[in-house]
PAMARGU-277773 format. One record per residue (C-alpha): residue number from 1; x negated, y negated, z. Coordinates in steps of 0.02 Angstrom, whole numbers, plus 50000, padded with zeros to 5 digits. Each point is the difference from the previous one (the first is absolute). Layout:
+-----+-------+-------+-------+
! seq !    px !    py !    pz !
+-----+-------+-------+-------+
! NUM !     X !     Y !     Z !
...
+-----+-------+-------+-------+
END
This chain:
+-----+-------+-------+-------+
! seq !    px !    py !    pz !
+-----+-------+-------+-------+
!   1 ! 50000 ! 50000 ! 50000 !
!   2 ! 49954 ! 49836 ! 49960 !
!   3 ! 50038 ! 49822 ! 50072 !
!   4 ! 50094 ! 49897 ! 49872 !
!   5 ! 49901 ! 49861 ! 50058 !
!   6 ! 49852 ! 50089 ! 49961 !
!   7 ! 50040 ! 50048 ! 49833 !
!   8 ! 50042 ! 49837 ! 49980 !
!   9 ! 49835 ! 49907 ! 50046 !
!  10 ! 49914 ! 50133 ! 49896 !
!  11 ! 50082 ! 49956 ! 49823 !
!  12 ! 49945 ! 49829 ! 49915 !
!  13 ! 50053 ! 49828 ! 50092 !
!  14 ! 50157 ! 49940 ! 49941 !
!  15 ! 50065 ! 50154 ! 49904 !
!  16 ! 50093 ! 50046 ! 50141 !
!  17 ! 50119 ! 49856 ! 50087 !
!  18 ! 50112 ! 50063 ! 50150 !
!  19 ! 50173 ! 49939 ! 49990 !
!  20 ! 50062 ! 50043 ! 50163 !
!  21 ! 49930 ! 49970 ! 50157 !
!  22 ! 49962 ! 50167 ! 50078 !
!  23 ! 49855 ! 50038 ! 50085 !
!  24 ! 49923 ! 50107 ! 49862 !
!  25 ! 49872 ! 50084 ! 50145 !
!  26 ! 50167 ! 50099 ! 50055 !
!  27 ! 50054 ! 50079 ! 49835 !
!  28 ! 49886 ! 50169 ! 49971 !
!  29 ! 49992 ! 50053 ! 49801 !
!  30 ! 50009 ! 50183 ! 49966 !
!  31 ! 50018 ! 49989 ! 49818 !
!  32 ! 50013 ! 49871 ! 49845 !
!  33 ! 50108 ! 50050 ! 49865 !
!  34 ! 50070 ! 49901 ! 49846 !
!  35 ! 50195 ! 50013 ! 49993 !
!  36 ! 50071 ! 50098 ! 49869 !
!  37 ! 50192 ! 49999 ! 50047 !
!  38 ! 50091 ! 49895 ! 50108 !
!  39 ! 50095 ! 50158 ! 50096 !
!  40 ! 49863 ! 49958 ! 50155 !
!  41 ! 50088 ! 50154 ! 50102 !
!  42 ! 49942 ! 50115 ! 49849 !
!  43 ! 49824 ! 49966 ! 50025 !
!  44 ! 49935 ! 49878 ! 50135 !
!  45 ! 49898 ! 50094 ! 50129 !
!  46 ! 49987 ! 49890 ! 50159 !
!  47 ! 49832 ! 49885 ! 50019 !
!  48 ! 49982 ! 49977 ! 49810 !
!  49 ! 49966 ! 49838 ! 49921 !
!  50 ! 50108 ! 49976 ! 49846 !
!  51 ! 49948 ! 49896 ! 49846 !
!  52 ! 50119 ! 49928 ! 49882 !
!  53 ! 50019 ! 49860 ! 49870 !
!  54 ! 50204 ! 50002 ! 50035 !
!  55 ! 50011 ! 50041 ! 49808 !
!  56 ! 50174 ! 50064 ! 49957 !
!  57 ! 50061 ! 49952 ! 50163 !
!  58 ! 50179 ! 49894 ! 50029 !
!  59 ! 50021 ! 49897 ! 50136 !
!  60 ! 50097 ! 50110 ! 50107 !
!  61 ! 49871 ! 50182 ! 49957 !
!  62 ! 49862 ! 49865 ! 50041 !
!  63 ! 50084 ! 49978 ! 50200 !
!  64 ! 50044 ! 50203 ! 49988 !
!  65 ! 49816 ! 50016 ! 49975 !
!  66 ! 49951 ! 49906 ! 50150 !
!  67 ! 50131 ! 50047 ! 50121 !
!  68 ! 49954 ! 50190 ! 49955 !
!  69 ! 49813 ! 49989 ! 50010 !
!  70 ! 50022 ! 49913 ! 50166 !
!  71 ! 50128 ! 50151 ! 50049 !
!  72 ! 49890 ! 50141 ! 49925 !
!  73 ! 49802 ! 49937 ! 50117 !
!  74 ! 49925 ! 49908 ! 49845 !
!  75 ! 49833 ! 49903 ! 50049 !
!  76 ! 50045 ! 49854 ! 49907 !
!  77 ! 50049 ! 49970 ! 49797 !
!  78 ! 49870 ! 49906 ! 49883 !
!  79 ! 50087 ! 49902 ! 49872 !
!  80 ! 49896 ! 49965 ! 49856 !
!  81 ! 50039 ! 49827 ! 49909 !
!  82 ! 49991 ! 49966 ! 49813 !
!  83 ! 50108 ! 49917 ! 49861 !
!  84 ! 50163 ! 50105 ! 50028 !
!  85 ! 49981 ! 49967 ! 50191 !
!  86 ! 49895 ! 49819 ! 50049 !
!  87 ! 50045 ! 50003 ! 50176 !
!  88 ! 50075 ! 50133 ! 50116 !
!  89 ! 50198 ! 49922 ! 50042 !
!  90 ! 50019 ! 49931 ! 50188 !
!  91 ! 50135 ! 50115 ! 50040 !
!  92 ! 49886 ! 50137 ! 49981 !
!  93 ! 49887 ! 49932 ! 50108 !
!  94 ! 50116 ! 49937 ! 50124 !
!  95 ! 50074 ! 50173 ! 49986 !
!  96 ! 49837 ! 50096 ! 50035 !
!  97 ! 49952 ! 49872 ! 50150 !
!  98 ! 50181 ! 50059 ! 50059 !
!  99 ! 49977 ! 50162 ! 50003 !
! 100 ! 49797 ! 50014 ! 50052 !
! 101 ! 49956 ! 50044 ! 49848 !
! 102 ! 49833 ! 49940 ! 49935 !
! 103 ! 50015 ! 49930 ! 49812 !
! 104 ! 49849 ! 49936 ! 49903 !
! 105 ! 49973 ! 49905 ! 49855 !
! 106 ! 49850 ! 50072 ! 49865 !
! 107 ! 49919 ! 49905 ! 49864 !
! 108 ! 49870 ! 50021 ! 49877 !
! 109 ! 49970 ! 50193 ! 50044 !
! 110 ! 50058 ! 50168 ! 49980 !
! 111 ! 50087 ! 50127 ! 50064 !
! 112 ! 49834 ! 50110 ! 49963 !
! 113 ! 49898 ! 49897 ! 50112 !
! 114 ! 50108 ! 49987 ! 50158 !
! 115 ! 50009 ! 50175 ! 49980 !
! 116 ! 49814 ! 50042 ! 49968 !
! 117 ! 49963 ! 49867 ! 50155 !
! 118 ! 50123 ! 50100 ! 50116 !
! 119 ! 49914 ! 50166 ! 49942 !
! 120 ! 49834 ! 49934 ! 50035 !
! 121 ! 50069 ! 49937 ! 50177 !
! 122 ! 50085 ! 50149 ! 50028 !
! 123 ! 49813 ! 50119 ! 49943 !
! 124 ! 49881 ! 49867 ! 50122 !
! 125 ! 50080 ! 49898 ! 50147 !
! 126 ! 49897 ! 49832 ! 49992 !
! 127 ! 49956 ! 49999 ! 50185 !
! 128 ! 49877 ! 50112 ! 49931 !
! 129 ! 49914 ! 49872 ! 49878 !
! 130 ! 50012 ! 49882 ! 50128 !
! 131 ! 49890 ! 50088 ! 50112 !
! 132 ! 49877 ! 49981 ! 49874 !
! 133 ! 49943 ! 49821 ! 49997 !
! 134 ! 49953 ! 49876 ! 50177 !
! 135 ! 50156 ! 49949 ! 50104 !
! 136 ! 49892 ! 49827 ! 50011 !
! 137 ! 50009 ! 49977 ! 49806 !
! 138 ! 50173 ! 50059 ! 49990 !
! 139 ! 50040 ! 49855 ! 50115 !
! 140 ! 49925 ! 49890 ! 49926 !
! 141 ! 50072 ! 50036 ! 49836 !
! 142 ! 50190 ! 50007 ! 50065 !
! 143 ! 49942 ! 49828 ! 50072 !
! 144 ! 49922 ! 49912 ! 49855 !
! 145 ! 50142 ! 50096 ! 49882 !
! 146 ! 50140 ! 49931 ! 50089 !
! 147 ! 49923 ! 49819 ! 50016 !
! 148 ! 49972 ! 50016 ! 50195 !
! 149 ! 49836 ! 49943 ! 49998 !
! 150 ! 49873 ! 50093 ! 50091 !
! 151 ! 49927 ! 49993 ! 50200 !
! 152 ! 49837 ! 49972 ! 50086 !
! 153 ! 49972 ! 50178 ! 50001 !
! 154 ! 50015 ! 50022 ! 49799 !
! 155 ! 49913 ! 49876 ! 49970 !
! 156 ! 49836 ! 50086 ! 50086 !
! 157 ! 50068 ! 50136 ! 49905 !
! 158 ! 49975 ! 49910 ! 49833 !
! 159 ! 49838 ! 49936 ! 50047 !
! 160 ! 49922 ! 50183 ! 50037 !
! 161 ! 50050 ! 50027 ! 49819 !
! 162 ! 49901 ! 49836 ! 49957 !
! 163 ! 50193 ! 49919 ! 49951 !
! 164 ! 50051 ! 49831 ! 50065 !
! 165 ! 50171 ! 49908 ! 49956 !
! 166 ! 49919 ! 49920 ! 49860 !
! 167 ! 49906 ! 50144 ! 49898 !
! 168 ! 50094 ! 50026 ! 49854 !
! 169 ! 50080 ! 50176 ! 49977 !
! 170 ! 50073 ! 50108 ! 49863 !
! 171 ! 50133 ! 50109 ! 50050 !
! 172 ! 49982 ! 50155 ! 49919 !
! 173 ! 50137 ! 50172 ! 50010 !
! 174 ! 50051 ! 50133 ! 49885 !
! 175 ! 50145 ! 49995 ! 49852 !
! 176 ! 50061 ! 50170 ! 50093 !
! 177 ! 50051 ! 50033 ! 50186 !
! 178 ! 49966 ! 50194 ! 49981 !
! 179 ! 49831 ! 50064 ! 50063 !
! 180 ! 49984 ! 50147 ! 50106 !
! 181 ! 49932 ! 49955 ! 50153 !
! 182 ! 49836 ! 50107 ! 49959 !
! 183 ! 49977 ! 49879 ! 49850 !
! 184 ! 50050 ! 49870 ! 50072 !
! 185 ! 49887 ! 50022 ! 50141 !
! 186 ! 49844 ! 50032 ! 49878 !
! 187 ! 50061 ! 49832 ! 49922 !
! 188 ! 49972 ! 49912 ! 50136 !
! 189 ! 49846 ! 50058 ! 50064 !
! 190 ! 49929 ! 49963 ! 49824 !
! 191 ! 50055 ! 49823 ! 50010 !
! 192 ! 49928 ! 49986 ! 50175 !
! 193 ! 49812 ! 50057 ! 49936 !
! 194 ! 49995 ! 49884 ! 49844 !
! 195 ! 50104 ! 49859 ! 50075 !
! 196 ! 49963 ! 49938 ! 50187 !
! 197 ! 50102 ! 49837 ! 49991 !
! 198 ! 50182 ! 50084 ! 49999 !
! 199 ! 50129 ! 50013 ! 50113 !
! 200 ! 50122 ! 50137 ! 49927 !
! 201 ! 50171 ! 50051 ! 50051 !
! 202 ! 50186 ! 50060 ! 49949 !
! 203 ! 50134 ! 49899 ! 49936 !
! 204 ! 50163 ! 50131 ! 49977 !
! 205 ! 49894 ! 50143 ! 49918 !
! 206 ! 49874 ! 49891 ! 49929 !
! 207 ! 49835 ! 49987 ! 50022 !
! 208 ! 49921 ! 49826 ! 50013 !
! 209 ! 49809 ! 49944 ! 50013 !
! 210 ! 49971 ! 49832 ! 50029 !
! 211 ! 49834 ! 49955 ! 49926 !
! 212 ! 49867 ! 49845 ! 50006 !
! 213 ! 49987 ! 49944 ! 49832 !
! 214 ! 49805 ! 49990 ! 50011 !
! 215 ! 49905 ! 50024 ! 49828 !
! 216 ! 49981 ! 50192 ! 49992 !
! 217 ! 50183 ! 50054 ! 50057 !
! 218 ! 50065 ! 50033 ! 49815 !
! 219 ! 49830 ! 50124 ! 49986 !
! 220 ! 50032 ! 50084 ! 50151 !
! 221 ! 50180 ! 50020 ! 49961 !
! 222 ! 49962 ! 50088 ! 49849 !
! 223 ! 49896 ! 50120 ! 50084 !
! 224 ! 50152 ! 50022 ! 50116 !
! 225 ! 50121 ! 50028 ! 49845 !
! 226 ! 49895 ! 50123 ! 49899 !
! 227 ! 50018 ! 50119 ! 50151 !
! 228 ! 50198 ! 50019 ! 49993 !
! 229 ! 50078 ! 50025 ! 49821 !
! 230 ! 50171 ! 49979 ! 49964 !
! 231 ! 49976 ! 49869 ! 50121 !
! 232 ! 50069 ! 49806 ! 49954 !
! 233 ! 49904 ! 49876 ! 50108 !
! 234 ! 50106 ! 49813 ! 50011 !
! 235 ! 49893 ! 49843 ! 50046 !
! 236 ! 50050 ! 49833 ! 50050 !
! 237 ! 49941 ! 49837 ! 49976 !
! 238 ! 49884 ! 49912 ! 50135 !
! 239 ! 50062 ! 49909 ! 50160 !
! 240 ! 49977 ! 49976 ! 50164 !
! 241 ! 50082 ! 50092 ! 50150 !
! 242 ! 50122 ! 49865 ! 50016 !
! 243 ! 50074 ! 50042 ! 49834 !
! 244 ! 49998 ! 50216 ! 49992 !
! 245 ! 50190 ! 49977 ! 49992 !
! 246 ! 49974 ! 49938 ! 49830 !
! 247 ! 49882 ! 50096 ! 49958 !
! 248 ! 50125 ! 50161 ! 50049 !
! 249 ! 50125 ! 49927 ! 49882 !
! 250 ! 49883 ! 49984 ! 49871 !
! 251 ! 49967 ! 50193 ! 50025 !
! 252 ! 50182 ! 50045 ! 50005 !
! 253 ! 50036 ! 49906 ! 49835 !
! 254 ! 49844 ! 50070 ! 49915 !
! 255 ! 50076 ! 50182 ! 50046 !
! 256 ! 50146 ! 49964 ! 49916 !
! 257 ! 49933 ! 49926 ! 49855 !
! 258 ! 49882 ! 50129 ! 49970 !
! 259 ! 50140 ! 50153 ! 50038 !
! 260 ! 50114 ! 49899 ! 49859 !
! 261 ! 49864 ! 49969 ! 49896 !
! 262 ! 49918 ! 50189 ! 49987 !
! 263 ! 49819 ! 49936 ! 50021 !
! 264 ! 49879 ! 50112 ! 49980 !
! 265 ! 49850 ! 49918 ! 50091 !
! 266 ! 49919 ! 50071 ! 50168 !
! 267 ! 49964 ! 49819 ! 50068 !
! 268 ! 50124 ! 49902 ! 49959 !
! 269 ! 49938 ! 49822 ! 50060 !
! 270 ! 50135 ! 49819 ! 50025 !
! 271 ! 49837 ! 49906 ! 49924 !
! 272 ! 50000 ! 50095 ! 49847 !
! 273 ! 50175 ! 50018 ! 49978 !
! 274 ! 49993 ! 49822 ! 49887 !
! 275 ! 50163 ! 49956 ! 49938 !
! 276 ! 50080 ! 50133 ! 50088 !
! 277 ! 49987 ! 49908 ! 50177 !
! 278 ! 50136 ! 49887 ! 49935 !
! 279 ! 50124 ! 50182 ! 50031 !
! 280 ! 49937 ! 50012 ! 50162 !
! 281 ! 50001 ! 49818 ! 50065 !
! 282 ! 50161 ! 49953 ! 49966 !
! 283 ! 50182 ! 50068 ! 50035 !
! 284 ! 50071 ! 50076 ! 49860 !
! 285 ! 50158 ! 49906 ! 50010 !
! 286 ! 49886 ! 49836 ! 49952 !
! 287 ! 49900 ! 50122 ! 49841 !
! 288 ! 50186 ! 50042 ! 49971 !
! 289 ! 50043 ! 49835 ! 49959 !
! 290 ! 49854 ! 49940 ! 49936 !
! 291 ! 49941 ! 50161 ! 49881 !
! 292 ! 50145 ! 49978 ! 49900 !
! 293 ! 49978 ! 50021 ! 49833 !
! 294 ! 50142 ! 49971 ! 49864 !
! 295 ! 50072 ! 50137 ! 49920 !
! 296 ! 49853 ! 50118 ! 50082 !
! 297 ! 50137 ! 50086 ! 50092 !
! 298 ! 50113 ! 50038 ! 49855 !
! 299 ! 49857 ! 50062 ! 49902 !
! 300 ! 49958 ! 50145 ! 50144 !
! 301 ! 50168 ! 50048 ! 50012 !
! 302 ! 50057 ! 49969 ! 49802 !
! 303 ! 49815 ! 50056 ! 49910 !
! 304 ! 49904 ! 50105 ! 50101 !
! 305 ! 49884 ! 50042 ! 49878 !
! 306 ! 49963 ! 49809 ! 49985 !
! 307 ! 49977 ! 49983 ! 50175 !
! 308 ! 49867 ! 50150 ! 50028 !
! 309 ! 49924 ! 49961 ! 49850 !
! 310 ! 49964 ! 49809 ! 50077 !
! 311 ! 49963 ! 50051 ! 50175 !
! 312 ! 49868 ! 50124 ! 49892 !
! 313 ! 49935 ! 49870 ! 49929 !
! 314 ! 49957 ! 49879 ! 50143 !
! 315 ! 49923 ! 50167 ! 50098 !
! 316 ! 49889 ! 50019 ! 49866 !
! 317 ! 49940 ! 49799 ! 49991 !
! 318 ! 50105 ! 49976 ! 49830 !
! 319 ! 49892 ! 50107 ! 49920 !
! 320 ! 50125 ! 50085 ! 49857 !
! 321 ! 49884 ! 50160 ! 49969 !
! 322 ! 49994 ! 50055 ! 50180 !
! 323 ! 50179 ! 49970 ! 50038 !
! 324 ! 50044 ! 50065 ! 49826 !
! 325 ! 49909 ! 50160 ! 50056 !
! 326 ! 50074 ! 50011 ! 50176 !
! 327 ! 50183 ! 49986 ! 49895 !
! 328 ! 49937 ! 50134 ! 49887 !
! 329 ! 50067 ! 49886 ! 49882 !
! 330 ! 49883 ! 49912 ! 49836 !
! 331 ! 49936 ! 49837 ! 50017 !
! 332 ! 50114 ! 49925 ! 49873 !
! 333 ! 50160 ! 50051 ! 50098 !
! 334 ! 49943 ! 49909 ! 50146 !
! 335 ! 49988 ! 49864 ! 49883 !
! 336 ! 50152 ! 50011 ! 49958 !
! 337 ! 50071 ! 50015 ! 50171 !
! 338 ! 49904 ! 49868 ! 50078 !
! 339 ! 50089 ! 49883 ! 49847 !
! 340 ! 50158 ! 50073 ! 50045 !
! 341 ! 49970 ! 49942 ! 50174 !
! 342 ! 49942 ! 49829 ! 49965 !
! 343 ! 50148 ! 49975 ! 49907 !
! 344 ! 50138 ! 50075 ! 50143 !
! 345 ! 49887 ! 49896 ! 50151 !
! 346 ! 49965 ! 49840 ! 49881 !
! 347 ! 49827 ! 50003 ! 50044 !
! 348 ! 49824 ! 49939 ! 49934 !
! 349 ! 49885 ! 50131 ! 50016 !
! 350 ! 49860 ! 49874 ! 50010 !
! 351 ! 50079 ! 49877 ! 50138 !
! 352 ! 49900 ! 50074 ! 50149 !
! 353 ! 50114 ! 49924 ! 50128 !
! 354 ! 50131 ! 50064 ! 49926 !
! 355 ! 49903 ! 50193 ! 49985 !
! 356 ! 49972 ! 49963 ! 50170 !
! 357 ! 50184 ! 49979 ! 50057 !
! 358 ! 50045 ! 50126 ! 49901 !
! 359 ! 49855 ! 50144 ! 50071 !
! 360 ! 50032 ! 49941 ! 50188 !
! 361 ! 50208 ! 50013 ! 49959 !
! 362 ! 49961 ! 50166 ! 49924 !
! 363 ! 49902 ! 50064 ! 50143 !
! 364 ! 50127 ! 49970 ! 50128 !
! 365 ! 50119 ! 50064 ! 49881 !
! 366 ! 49907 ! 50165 ! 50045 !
! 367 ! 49984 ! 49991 ! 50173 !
! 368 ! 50145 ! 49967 ! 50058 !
! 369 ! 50083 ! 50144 ! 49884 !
! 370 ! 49883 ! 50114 ! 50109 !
! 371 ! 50081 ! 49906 ! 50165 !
! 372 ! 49855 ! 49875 ! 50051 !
! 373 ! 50077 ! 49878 ! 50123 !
! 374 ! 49907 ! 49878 ! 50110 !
! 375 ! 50099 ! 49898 ! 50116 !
+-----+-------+-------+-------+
END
């Protein structure tokens, strides 16, 4: 059994928003399942955690659903939001705070990884993990994480480590949450030998190194990386300790940038992200606004071929032979289609702020069809 609170910390910030205001500590999750049929008696062992999009649901098999998972044991319900359902309706809510049932809103993940998170829960409890690292830097990191500041005491701390307030840190954790704790104990002892100035720590089920961004860290680090394949190491920018809480945004919105945009790099770096910081820096509903190009829509939904032949063609640096090849298509057709485009768009391919509008737009275009969100 596992907390709901727990599972909750575990998945990525802000894809999971409680609704109702139950102590999630209290509510112990034996199973998550994805509802196939609204007959909840048919089904619904007691302790699972149900996910859902409502899809198909009326009003009135929507409050059946509810009343009966609160009847039957059910952990909680997950709804999952999306164009058919934006937000979950207050009487649902109002109904599940009625009746002590916890209801949660999900965005921008899927069922797959709440699942695969519970699983990995469920296979390793993470008092384990936590066992693993210095209650004194695990402190300190709750402290600096949830803008506390730090004590006397830490600050000695820091200074053993050859870290004052003012060195300037990178904040450095992994693009998955799911090492073994053999692994993830060989990880850390590997970072310890190569890199003195760290303090390291959990947030949810991730691991986090603060680092002192002295001139040989990025060496080191590589040393670190080329011991653990399959491995996807996320680095900050630099600050100071009076600004980590930025810097663990910055970390959060480079995870879901890279998960949405399939990258394929081990290091994945915000300083060489170029352009790209632009997704993680700002909320999407501003890009949403703002990255709106006319008649880009209509073509993805109207022309696909159009559309992946123009997001081929900015991938490969609008060169037509590569992206012709990727399309398996001859140079001449992509041409063709690129003329076809101009002309549906009303573009000039050699405006460059207008290329530039137009690659950005097309980018988040992408992104957010694979459920990037930053609030």
């Amino acid at each position: 059994m596992i907390a709901l609170f727990d599972l909750i910390r575990a998945l990525p910030e802000k894809s999971c928003l409680p609704q109702t205001d139950a102590d999630l500590t209290n509510y112990q999750v034996s199973e998550v399942m994805v509802m196939a049929t609204p007959d909840v008696k048919e089904w619904l062992i007691p302790g699972e955690l149900v996910l859902t999009s409502l899809f198909g649901l009326n009003a009135n098999q929507q409050v059946k659903l509810i009343t009966q998972l609160s009847q039957f044991g059910a952990a909680g319900l997950m709804i999952k939001t999306n164009s058919y359902l934006k937000e979950i309706p207050k009487r649902l809510t109002s109904l599940g705070q009625k009746l002590g049932l916890p209801i949660i809103k999900i965005q921008a993940i899927t069922y797959r990884k709440i699942i695969d998170c519970f699983q990995h829960l469920k296979s390793e409890p993470i008092h384990l993990k936590e066992s693993l690292f210095d209650p004194k830097a695990a402190h300190l990191l709750t402290n600096l994480l949830s803008g506390r500041g730090i004590t006397k005491d830490q600050e000695v701390y820091l200074s053993n480590r050859h870290l004052t307030i003012t060195t300037k840190l990178r904040l450095v954790t992994l693009l998955s949450s799911r090492q073994p704790v053999k692994k993830l104990q060989k990880l850390i002892l590997a970072v310890q030998n190569r890199l003195p100035e760290v303090v390291m720590g959990l947030r949810g089920q991730y691991l986090y190194i603060l680092v002192a961004d002295r001139l040989d860290w990025r060496s080191l680090l590589n040393e670190v990386v080329a011991e653990f394949s399959h491995e996807t190491f996320l680095i900050s920018g630099a600050d100071d300790l009076n600004h980590v809480r930025n810097l663990d945004k910055q970390v959060i919105n480079m995870r879901a940038f890279v998960l949405a945009a399939g990258s394929q790099s081990r290091i994945v770096s915000f300083d060489e992200l170029g352009i790209n910081r632009l997704f993680i820096e700002e909320k999407t509903a501003w890009l949403a606004k703002t990255l709106t190009f006319p008649q880009l829509g209509t073509l993805q939904k109207q022309s696909p071929e159009l559309f992946e032949s123009l997001q081929s063609y900015f991938l490969y640096n609008q060169n037509v032979t590569q992206a012709a090849k990727a399309l398996y298509i001859h140079p001449k057709s992509l041409r063709y289609r690129l003329r076809k485009i101009q002309t549906d768009l009303g573009i000039n391919w050699h405006d460059a702020d207008q290329l530039l509008w137009l690659h950005l737009s097309l980018k988040f275009l992408a992104l957010t069809a694979k459920g990037f969100e930053i609030d």
